[in-house]
Structure formats: structure tokens, C-alpha cells
The first five atom37 places (N, CA, C, CB, O) and aatype in JSON, in Angstrom:
{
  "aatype": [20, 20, 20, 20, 20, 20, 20, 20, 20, 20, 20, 20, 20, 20, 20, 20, 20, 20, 20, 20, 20, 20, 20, 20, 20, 20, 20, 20, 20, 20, 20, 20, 20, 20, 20, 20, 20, 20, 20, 20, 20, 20, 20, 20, 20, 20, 20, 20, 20, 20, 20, 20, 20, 20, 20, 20, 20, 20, 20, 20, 20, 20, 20, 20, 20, 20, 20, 20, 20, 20, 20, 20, 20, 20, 20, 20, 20, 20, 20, 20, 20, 20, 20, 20, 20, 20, 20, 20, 20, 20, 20, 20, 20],
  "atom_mask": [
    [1, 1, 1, 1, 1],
    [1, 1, 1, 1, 1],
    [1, 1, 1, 1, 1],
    [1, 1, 1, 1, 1],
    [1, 1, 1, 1, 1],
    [1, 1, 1, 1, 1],
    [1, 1, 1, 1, 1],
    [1, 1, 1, 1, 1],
    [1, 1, 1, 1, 1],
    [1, 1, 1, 1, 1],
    [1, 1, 1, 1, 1],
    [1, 1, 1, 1, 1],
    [1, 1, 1, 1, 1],
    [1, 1, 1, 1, 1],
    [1, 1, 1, 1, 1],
    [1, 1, 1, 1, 1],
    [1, 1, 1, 1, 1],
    [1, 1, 1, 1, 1],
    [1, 1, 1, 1, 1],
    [1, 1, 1, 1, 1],
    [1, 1, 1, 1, 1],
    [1, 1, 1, 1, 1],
    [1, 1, 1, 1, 1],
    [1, 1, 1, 1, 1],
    [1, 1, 1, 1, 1],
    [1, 1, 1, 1, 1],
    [1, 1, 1, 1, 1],
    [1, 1, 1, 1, 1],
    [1, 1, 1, 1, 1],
    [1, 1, 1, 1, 1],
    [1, 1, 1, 1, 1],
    [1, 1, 1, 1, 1],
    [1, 1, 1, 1, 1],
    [1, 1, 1, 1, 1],
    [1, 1, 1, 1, 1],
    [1, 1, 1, 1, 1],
    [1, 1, 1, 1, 1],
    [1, 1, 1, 1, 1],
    [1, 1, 1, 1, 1],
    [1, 1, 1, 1, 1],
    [1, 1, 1, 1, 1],
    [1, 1, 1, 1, 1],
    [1, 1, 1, 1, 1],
    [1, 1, 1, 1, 1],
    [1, 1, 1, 1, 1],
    [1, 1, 1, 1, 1],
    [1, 1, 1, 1, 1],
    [1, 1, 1, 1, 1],
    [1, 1, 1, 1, 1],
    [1, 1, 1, 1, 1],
    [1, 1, 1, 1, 1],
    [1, 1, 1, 1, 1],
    [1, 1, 1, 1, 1],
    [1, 1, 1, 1, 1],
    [1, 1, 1, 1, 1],
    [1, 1, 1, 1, 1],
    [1, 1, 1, 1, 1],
    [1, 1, 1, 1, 1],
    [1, 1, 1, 1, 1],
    [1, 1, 1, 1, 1],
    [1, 1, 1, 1, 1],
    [1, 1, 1, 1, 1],
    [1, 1, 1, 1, 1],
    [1, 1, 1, 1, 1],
    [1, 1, 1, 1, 1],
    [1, 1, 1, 1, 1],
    [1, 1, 1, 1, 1],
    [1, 1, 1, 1, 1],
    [1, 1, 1, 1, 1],
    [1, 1, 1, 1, 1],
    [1, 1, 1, 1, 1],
    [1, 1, 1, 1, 1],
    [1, 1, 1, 1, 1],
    [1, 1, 1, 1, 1],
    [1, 1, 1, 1, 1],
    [1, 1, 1, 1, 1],
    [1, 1, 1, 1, 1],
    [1, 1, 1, 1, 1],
    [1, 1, 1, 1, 1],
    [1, 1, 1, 1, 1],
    [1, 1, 1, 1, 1],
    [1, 1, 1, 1, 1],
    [1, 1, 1, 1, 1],
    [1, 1, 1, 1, 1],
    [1, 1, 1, 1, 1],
    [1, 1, 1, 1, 1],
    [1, 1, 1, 1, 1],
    [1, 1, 1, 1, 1],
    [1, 1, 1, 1, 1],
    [1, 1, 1, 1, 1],
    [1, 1, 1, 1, 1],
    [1, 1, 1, 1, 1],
    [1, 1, 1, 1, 1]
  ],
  "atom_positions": [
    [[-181.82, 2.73, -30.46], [-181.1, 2.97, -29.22], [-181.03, 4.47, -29.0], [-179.67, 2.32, -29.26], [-180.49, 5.36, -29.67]],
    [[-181.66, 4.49, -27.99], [-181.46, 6.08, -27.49], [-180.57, 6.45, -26.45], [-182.67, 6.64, -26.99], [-180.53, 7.61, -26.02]],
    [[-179.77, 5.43, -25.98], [-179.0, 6.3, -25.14], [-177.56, 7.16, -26.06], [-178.46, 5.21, -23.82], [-177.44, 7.21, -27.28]],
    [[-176.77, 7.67, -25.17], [-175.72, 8.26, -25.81], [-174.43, 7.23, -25.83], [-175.44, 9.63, -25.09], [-174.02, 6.51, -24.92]],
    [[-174.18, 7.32, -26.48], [-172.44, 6.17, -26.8], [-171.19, 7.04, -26.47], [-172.06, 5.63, -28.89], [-171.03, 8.18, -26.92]],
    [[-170.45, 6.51, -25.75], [-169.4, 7.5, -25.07], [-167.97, 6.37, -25.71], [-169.64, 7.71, -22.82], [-167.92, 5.15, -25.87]],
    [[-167.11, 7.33, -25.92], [-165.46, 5.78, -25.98], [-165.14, 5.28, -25.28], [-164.04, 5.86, -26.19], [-166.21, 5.24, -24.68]],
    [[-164.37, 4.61, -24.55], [-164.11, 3.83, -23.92], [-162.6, 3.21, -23.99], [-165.04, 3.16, -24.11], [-161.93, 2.56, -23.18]],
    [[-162.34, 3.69, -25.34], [-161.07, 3.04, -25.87], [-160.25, 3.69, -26.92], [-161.4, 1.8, -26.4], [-160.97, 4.4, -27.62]],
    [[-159.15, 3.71, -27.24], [-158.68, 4.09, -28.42], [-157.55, 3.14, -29.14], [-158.22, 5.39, -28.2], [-156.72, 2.86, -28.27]],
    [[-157.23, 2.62, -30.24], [-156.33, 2.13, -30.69], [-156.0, 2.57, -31.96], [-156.46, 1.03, -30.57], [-156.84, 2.99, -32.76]],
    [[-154.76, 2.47, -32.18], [-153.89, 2.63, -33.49], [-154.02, 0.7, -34.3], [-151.79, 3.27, -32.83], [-153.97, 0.48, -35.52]],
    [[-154.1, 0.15, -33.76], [-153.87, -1.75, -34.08], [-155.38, -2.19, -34.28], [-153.07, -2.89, -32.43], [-156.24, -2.27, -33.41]],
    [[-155.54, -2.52, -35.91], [-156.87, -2.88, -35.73], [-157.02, -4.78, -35.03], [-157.59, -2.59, -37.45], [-157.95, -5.32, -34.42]],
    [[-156.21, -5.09, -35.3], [-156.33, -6.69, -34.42], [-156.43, -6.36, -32.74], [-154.6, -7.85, -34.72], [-157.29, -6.97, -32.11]],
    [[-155.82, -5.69, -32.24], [-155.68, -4.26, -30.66], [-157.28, -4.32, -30.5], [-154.93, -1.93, -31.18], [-158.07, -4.99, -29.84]],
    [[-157.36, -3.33, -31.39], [-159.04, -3.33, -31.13], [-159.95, -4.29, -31.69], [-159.65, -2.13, -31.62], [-161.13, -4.08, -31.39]],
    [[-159.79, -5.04, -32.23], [-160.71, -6.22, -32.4], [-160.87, -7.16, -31.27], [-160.28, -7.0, -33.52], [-161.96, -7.59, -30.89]],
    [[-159.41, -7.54, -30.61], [-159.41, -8.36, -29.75], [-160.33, -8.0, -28.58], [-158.17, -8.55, -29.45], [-161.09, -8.79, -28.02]],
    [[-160.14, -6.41, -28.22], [-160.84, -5.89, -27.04], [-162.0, -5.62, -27.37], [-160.32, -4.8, -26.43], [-162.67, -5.21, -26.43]],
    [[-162.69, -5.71, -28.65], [-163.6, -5.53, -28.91], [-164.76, -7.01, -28.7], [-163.28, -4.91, -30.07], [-165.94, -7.07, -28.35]],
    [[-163.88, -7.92, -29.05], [-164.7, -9.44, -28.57], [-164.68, -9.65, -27.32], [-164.12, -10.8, -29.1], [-165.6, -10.34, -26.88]],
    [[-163.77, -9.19, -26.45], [-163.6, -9.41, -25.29], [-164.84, -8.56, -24.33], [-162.15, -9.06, -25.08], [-165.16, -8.75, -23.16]],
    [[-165.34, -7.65, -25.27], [-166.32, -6.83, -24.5], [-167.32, -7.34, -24.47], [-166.58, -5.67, -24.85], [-167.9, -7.55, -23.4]],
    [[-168.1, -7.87, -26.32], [-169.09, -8.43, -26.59], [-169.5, -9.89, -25.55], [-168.88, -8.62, -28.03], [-170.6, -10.28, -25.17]],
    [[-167.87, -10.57, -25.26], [-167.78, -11.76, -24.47], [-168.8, -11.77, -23.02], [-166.19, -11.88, -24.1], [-169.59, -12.61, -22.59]],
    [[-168.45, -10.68, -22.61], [-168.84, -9.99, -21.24], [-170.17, -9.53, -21.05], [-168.05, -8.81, -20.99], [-170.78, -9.38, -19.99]],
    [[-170.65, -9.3, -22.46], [-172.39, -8.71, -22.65], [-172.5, -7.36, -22.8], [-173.43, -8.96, -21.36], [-173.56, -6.74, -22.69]],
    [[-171.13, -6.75, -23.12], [-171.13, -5.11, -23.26], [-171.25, -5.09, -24.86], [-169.53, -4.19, -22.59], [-170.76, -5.76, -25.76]],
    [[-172.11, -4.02, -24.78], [-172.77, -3.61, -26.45], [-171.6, -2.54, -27.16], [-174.66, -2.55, -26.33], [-171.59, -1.36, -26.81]],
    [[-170.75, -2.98, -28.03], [-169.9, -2.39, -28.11], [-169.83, -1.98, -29.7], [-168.91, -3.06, -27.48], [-170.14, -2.85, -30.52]],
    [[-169.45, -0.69, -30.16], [-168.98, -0.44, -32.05], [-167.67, 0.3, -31.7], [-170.29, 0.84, -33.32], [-167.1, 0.91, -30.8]],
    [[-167.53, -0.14, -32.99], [-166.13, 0.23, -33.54], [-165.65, 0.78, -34.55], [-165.55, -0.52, -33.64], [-165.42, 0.02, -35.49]],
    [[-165.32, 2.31, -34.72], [-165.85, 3.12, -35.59], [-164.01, 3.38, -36.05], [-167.06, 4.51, -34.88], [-163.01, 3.27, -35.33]],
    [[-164.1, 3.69, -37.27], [-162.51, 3.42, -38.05], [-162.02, 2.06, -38.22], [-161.27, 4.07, -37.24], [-160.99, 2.05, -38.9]],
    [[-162.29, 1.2, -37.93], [-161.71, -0.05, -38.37], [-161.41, -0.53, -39.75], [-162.41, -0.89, -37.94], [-160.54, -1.36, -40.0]],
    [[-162.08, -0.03, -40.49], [-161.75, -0.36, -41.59], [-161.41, 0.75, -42.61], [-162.65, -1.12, -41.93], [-161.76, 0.86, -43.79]],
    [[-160.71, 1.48, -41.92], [-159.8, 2.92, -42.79], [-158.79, 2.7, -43.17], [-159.4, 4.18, -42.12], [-158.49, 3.35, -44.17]],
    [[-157.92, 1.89, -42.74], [-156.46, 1.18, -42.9], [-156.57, 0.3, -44.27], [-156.05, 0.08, -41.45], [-155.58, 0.24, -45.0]],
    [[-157.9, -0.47, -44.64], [-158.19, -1.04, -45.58], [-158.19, -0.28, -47.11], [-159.27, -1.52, -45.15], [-157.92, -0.73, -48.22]],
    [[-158.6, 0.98, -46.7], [-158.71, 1.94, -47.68], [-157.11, 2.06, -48.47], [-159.25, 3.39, -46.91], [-156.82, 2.54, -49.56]],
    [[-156.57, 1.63, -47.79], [-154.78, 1.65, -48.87], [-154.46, 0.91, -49.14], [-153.47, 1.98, -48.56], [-153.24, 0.8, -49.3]],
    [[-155.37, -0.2, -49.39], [-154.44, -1.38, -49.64], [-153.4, -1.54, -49.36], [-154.25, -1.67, -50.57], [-152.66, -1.31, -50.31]],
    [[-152.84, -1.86, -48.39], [-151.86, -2.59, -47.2], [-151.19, -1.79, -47.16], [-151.09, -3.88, -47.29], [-150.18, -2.14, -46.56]],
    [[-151.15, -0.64, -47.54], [-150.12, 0.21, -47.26], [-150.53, 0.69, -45.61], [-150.06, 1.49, -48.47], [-151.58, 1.23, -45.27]],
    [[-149.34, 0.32, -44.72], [-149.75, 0.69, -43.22], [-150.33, 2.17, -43.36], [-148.34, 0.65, -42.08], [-150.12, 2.86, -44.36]],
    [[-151.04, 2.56, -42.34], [-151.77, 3.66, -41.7], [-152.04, 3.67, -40.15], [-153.02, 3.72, -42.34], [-152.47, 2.77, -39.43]],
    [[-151.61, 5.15, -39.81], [-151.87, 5.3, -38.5], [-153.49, 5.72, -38.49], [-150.82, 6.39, -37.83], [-153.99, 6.77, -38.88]],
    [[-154.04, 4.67, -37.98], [-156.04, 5.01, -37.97], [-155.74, 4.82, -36.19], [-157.7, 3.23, -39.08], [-154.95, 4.35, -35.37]],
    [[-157.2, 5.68, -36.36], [-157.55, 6.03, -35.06], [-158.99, 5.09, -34.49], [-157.79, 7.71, -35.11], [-160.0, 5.8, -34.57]],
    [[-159.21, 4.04, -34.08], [-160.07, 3.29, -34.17], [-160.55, 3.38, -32.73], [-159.67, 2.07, -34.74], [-159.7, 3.14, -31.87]],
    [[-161.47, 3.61, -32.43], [-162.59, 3.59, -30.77], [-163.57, 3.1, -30.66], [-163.17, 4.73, -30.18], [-164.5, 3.11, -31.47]],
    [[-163.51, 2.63, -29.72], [-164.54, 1.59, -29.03], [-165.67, 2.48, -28.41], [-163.78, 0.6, -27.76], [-165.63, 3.47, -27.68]],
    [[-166.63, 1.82, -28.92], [-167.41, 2.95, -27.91], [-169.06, 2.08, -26.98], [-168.08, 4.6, -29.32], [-169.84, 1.28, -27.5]],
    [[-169.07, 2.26, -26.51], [-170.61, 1.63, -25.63], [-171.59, 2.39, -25.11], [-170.36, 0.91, -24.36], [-171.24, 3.57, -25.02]],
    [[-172.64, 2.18, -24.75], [-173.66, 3.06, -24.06], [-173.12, 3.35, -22.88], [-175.03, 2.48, -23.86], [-172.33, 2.6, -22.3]],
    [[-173.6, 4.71, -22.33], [-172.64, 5.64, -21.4], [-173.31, 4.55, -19.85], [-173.15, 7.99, -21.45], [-172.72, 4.81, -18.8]],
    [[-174.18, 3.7, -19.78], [-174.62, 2.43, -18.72], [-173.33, 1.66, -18.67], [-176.02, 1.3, -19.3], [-172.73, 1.27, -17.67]],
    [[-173.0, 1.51, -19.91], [-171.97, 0.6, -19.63], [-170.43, 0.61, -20.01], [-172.42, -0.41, -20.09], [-169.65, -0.32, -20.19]],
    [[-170.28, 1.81, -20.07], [-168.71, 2.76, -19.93], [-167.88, 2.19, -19.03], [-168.81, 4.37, -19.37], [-166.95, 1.47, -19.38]],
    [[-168.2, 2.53, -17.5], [-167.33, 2.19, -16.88], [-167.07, 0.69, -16.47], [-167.45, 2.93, -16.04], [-165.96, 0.41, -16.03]],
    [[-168.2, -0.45, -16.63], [-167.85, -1.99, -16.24], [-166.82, -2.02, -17.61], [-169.45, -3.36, -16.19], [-165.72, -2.57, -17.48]],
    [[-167.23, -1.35, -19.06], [-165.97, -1.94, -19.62], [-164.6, -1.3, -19.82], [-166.27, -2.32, -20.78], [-163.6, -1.85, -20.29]],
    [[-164.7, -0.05, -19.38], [-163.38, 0.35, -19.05], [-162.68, -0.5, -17.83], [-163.45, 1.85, -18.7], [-161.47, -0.68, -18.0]],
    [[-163.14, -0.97, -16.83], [-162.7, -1.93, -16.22], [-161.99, -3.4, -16.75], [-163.65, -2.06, -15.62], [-160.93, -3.99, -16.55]],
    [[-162.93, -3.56, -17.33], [-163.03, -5.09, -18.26], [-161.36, -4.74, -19.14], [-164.98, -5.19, -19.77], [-160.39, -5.49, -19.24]],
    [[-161.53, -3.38, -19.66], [-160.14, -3.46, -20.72], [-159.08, -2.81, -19.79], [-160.29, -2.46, -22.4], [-158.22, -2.38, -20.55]],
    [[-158.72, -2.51, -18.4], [-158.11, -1.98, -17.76], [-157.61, -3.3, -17.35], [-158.65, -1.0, -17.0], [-156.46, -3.51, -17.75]],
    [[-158.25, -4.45, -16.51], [-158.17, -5.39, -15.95], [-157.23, -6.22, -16.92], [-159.43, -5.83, -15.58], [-156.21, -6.78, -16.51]],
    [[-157.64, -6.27, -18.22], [-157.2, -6.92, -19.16], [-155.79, -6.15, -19.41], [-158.21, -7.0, -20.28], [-155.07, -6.59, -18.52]],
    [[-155.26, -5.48, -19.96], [-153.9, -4.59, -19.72], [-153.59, -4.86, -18.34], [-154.06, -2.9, -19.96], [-152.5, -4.29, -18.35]],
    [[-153.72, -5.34, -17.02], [-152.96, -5.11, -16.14], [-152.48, -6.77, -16.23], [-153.62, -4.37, -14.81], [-151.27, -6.97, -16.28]],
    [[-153.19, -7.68, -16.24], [-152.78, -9.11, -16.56], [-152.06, -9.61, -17.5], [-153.63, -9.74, -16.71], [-151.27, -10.53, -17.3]],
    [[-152.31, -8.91, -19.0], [-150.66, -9.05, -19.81], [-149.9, -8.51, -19.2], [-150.34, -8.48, -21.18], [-149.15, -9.37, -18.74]],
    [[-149.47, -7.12, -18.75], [-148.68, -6.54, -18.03], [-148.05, -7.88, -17.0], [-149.48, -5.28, -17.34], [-146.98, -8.48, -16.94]],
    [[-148.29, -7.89, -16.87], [-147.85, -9.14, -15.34], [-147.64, -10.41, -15.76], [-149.17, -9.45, -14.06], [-147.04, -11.19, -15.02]],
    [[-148.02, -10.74, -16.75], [-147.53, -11.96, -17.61], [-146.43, -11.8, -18.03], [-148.22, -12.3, -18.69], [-145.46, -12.56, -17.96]],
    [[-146.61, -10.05, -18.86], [-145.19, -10.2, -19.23], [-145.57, -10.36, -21.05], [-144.31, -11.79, -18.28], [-144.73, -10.05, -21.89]],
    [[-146.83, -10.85, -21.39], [-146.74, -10.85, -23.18], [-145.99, -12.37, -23.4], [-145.52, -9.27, -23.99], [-145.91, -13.37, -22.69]],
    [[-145.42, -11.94, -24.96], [-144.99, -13.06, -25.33], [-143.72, -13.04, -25.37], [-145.46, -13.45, -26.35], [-143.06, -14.05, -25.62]],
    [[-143.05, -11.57, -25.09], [-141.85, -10.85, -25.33], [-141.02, -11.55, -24.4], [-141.92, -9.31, -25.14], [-139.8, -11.39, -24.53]],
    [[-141.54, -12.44, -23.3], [-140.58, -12.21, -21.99], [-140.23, -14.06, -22.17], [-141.62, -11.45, -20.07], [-139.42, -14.53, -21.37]],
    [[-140.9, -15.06, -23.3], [-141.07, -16.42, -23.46], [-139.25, -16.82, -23.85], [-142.43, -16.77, -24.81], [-138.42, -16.27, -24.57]],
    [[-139.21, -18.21, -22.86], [-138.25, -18.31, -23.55], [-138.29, -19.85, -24.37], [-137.12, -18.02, -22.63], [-138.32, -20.91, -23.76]],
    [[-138.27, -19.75, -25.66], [-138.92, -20.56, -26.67], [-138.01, -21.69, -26.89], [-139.21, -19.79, -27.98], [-138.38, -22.73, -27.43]],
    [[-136.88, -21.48, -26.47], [-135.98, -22.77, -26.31], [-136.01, -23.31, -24.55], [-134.18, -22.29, -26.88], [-135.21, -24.22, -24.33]],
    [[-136.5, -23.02, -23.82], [-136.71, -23.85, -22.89], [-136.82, -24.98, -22.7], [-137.29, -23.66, -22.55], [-136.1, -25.62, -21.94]],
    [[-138.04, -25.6, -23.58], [-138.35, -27.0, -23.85], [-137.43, -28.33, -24.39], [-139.25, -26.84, -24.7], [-137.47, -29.53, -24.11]],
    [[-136.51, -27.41, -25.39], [-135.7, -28.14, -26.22], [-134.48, -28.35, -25.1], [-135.33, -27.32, -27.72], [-133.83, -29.37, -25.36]],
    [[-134.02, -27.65, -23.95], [-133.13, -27.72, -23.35], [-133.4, -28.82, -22.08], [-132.8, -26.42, -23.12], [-132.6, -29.46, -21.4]],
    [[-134.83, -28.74, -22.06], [-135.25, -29.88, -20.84], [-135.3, -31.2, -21.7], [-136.97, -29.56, -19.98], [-135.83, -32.2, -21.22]],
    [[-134.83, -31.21, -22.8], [-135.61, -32.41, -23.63], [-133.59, -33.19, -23.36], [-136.58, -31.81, -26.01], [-133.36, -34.4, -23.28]],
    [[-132.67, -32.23, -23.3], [-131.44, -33.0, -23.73], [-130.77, -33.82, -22.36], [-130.28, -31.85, -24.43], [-129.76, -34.51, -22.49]]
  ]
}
């Protein structure tokens, strides 16, 4: 591969960037992920790693989109933070 690889992304969360990282491959964007496995280096002792996504500079901006789009739809969901997990049990009585 000769083109140049530009980032696209940055995360501290290697599951963060894994997720967005399948989500790219999902899409057909050629994606690496460089630090991911630095956190491993301590045996579980947490670490702040710096992990980036990176793609050919062709396809930078469809997936900066792709992971922009994606952050604006949890955003608006709301996550899991906003669930209310006894709901069900209260429709059940």
C-alpha cells in the first residue's frame, strides 16, 4: 500500500476503539489500529494509552463521518445511562 494513512480517531478505551474500529471495517473502510495493545503490557494494571485509528487519506473523511454519525446517535439515544431498568418489572404488577 502506497498511499499515506492519516488518523481519523483517537481513544483512551481499547473496547472505544475496537468497537469503532469494526464499525469501519463493517462499512469497507481499511482501517489499523496502532497502541491497542499497550495497556496489555501491565498486566491489568489500568493505563492511559493513546490508541488511533487510522485509514488511507481516500478514505479519511467517509469515515470520519461514519464515526461522527455514530457519536451523534448514541448522543440522542442517550447510552445506557438514561435506561430505566425497572420499568418492566413495574408494568408487570
Amino acid at each position: 500500500m502506497s498511499e499515506k494513512l492519516v488518523i481519523v480517531a483517537r481513544y483512551t478505551d481499547y473496547l472505544e476503539a475496537d468497537l469503532a474500529r469494526q464499525m469501519l471495517e463493517d462499512e469497507g473502510i481499511q482501517v489499523f489500529a496502532l497502541g491497542q495493545n499497550v495497556g496489555n503490557v501491565y498486566s491489568g494494571v489500568p493505563a492511559v494509552v493513546d490508541i488511533q485509528l487510522q485509514t488511507p487519506e481516500s478514505q479519511a473523511e467517509e469515515a470520519k463521518e461514519i464515526l461522527e454519525d455514530a457519536r451523534h446517535e448514541a448522543d440522542v439515544e442517550g447510552g445506557l445511562e438514561g435506561e430505566d431498568w425497572d420499568e418492566d418489572d413495574e408494568e408487570q404488577e
